[in-house]
N, CA, C and O atoms as CSV, one atom per row, in Angstrom:
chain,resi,resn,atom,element,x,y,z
A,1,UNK,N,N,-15.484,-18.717,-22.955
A,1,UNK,CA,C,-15.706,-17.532,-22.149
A,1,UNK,C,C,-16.942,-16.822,-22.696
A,1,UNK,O,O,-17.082,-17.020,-23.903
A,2,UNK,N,N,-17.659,-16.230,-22.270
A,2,UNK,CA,C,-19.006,-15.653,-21.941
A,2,UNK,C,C,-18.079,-14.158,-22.833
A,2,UNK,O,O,-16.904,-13.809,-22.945
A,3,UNK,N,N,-19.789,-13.503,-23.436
A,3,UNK,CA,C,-19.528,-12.437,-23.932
A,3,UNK,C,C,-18.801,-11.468,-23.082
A,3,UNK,O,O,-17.864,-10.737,-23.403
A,4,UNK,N,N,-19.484,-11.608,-21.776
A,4,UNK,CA,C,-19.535,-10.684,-20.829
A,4,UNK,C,C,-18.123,-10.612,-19.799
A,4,UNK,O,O,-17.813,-9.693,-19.041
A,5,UNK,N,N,-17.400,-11.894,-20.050
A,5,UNK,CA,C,-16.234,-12.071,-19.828
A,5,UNK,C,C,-15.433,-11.217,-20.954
A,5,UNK,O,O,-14.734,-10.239,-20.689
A,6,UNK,N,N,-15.613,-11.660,-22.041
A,6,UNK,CA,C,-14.827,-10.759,-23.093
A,6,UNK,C,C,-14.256,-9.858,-23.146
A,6,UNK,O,O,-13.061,-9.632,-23.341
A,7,UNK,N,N,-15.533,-8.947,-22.879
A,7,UNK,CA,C,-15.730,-7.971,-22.505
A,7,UNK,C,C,-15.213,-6.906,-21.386
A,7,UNK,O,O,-14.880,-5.739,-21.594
A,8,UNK,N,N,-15.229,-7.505,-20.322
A,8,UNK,CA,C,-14.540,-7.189,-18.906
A,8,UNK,C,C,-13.153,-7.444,-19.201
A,8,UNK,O,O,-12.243,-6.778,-18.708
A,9,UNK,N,N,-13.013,-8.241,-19.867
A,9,UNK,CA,C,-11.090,-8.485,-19.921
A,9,UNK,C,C,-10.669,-7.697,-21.114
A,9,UNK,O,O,-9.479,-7.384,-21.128
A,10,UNK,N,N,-11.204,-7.418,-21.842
A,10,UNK,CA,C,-10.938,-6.512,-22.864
A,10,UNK,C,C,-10.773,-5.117,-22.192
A,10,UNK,O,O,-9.766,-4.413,-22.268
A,11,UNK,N,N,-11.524,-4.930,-21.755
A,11,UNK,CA,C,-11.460,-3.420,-21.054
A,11,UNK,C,C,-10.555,-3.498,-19.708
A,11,UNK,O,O,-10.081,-2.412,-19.374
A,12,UNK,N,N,-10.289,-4.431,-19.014
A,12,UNK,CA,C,-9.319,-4.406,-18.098
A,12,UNK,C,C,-7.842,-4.457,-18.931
A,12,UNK,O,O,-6.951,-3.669,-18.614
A,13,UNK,N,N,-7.638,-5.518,-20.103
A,13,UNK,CA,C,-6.258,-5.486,-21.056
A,13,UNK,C,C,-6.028,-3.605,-21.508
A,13,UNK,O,O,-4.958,-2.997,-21.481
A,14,UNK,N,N,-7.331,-3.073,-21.873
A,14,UNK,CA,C,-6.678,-1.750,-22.681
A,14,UNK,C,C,-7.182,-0.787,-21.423
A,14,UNK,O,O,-7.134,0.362,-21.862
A,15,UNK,N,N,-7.594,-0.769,-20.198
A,15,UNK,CA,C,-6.966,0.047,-19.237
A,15,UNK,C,C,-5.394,-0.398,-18.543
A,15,UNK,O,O,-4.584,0.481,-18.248
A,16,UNK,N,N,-5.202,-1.359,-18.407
A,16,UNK,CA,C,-3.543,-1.940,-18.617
A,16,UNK,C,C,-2.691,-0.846,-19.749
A,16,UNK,O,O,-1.964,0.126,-19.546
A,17,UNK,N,N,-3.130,-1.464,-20.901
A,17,UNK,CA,C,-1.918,-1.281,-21.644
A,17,UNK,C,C,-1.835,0.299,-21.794
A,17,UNK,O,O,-0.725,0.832,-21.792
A,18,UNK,N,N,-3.241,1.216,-21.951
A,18,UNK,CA,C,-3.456,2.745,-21.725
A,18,UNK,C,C,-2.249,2.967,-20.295
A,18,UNK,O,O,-1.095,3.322,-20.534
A,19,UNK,N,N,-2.598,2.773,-19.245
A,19,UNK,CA,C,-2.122,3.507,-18.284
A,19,UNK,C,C,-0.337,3.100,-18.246
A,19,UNK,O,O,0.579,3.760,-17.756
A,20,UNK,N,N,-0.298,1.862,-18.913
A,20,UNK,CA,C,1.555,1.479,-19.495
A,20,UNK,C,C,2.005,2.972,-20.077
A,20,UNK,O,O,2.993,3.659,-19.818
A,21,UNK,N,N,0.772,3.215,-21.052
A,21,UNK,CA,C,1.475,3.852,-22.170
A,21,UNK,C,C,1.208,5.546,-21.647
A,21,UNK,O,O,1.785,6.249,-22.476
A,22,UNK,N,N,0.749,6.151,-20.908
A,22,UNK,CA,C,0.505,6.911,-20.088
A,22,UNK,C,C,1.870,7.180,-19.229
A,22,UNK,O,O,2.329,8.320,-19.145
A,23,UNK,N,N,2.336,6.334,-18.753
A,23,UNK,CA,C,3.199,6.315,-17.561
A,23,UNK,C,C,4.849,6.378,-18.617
A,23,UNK,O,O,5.684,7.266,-18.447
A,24,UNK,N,N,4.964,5.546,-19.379
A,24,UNK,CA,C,6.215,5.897,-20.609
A,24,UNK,C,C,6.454,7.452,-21.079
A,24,UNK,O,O,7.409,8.220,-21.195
A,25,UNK,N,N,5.053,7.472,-21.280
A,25,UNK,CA,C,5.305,9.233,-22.273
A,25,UNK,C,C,5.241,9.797,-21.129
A,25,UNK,O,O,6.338,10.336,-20.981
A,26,UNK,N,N,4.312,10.083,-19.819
A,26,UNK,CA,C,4.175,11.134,-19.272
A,26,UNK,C,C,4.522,11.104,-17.876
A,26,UNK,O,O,4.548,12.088,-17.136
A,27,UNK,N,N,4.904,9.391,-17.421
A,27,UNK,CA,C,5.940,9.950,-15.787
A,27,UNK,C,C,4.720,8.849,-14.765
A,27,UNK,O,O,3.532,8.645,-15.013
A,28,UNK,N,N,5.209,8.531,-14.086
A,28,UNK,CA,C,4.217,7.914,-13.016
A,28,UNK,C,C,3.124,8.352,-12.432
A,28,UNK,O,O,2.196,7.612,-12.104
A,29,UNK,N,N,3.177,10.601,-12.117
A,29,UNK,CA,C,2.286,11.124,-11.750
A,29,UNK,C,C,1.357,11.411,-12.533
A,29,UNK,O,O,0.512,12.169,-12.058
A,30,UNK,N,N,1.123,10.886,-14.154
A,30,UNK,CA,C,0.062,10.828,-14.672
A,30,UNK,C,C,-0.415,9.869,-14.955
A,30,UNK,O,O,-1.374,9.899,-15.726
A,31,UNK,N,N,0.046,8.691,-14.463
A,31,UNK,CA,C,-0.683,7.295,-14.495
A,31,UNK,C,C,-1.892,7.169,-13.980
A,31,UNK,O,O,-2.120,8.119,-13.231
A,32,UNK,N,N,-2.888,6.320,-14.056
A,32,UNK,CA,C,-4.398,5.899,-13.394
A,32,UNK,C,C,-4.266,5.403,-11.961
A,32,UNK,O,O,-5.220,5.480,-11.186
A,33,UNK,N,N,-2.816,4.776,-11.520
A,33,UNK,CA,C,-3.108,4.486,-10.361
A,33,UNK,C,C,-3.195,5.499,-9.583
A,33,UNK,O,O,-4.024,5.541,-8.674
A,34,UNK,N,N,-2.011,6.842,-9.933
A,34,UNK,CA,C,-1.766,8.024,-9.070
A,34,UNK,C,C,-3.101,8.929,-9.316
A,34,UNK,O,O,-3.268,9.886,-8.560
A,35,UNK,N,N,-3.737,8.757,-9.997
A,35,UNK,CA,C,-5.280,9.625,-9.750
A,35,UNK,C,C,-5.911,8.616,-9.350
A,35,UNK,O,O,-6.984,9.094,-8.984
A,36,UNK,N,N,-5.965,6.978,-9.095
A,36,UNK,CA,C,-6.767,6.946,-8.321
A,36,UNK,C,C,-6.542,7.221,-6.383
A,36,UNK,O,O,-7.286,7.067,-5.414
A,37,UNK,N,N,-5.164,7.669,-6.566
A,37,UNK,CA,C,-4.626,7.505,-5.134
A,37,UNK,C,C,-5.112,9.066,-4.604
A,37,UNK,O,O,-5.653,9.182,-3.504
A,38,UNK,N,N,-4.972,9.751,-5.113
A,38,UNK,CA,C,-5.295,11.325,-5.603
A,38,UNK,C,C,-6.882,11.711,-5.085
A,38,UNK,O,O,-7.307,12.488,-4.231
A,39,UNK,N,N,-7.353,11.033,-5.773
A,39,UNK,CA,C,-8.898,10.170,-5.789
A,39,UNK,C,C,-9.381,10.695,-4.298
A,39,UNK,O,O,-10.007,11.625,-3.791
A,40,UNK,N,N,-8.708,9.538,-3.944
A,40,UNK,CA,C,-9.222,9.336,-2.541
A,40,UNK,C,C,-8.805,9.797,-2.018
A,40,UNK,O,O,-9.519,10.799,-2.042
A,41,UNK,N,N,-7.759,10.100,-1.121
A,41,UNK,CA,C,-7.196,11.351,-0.806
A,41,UNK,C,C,-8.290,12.812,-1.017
A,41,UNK,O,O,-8.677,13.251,0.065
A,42,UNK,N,N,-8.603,13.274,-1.767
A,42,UNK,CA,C,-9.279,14.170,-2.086
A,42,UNK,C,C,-10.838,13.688,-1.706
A,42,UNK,O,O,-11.436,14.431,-0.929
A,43,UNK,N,N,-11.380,12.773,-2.083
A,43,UNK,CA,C,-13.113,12.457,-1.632
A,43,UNK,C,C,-12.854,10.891,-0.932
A,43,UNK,O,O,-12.601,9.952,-1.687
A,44,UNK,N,N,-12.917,10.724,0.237
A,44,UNK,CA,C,-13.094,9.777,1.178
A,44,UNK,C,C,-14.368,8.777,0.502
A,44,UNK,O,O,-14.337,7.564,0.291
A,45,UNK,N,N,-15.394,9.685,0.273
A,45,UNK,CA,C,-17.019,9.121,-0.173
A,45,UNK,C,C,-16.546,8.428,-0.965
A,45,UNK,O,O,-16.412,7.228,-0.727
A,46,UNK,N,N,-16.140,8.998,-2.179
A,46,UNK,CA,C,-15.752,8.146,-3.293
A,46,UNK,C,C,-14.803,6.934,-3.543
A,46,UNK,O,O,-14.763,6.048,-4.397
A,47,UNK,N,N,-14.003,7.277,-2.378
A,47,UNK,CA,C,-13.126,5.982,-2.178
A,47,UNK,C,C,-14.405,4.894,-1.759
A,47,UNK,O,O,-14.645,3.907,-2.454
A,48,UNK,N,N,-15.009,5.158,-0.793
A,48,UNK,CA,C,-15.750,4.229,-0.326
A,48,UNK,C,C,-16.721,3.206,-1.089
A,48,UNK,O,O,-16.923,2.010,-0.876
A,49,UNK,N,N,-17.115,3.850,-1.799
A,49,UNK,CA,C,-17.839,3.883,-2.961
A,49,UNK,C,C,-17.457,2.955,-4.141
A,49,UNK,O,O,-18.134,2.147,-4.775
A,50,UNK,N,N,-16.528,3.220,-4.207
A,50,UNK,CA,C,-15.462,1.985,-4.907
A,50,UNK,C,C,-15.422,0.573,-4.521
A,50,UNK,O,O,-15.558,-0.507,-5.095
A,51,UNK,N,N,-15.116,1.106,-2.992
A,51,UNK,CA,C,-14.790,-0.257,-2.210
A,51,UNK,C,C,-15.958,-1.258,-1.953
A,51,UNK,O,O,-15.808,-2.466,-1.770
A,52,UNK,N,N,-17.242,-0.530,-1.966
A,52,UNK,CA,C,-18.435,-1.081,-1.699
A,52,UNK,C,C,-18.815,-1.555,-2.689
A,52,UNK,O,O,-19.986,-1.936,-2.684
A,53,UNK,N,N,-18.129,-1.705,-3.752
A,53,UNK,CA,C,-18.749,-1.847,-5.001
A,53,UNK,C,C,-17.974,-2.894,-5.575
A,53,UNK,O,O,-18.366,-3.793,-6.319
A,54,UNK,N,N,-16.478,-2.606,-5.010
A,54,UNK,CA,C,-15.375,-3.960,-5.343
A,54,UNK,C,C,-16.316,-5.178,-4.212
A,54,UNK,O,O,-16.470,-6.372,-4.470
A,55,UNK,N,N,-16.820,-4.476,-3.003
A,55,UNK,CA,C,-17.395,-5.979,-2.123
A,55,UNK,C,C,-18.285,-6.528,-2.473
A,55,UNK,O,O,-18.502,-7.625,-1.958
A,56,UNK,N,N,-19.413,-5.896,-3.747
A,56,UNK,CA,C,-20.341,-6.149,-4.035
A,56,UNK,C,C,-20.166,-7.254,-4.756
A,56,UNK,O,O,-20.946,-8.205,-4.693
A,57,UNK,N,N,-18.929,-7.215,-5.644
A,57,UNK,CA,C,-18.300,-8.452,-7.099
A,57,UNK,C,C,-17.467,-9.147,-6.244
A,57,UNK,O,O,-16.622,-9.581,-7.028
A,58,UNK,N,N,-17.228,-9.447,-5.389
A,58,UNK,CA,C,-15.873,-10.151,-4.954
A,58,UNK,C,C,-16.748,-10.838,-3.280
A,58,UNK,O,O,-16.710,-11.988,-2.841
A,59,UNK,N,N,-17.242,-9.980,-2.873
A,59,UNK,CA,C,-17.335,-10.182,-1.461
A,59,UNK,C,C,-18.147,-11.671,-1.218
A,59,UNK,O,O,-18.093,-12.296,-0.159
A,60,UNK,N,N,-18.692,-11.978,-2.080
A,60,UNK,CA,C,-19.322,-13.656,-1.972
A,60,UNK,C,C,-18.357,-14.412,-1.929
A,60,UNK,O,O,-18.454,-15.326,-1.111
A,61,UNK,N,N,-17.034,-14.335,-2.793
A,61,UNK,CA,C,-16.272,-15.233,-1.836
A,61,UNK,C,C,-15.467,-15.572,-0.889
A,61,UNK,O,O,-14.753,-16.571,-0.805
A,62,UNK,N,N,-15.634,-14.522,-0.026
A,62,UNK,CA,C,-15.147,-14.782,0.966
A,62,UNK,C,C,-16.185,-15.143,2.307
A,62,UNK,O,O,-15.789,-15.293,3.462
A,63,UNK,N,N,-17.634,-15.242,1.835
A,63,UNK,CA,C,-18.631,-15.987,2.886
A,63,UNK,C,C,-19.596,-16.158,1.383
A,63,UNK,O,O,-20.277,-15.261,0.885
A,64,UNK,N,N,-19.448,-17.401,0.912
A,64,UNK,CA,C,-19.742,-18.379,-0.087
A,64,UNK,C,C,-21.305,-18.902,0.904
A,64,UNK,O,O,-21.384,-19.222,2.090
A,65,UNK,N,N,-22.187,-18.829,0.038
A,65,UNK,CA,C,-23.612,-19.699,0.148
A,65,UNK,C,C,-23.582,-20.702,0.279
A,65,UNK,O,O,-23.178,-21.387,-0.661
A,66,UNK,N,N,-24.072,-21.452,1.752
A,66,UNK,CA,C,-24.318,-23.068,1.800
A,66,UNK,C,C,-25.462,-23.663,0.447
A,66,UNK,O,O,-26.546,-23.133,0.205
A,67,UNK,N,N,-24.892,-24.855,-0.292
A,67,UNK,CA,C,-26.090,-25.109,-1.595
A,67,UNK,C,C,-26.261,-26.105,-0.848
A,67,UNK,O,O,-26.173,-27.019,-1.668
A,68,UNK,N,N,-26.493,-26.707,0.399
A,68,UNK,CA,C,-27.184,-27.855,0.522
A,68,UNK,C,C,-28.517,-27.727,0.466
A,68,UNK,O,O,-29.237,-28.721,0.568
């Protein structure tokens, strides 16, 4: 795996295990998912913003480049 993989999964494992340990001590409504739901709800833009940005990393595969 690539540094840069490492990296990304490292920080996806300890936003995991943070928002576990978030949600034990302090209840579901202070978890990361419920502010990100909160989030949007509150700024539309910013939801969008997200989303355009999840299509930016993801969205090639779902219309993949002909390499012939």
């Amino acid at each position: 795996m690539s540094k840069t993989g490492i990296v990304v999964f490292g920080t996806l494992l300890a936003a995991t295990l943070y928002d576990l340990a978030v949600i034990v001590v302090g209840g579901v409504p202070s978890s990361v998912s419920q502010f990100i739901t909160d989030t949007a709800a509150a700024s539309p833009l910013q939801s969008f913003c997200c989303g355009a940005l999840c299509a930016h990393f993801f969205g090639w595969m779902m219309f993949p480049r002909d390499t012939k």
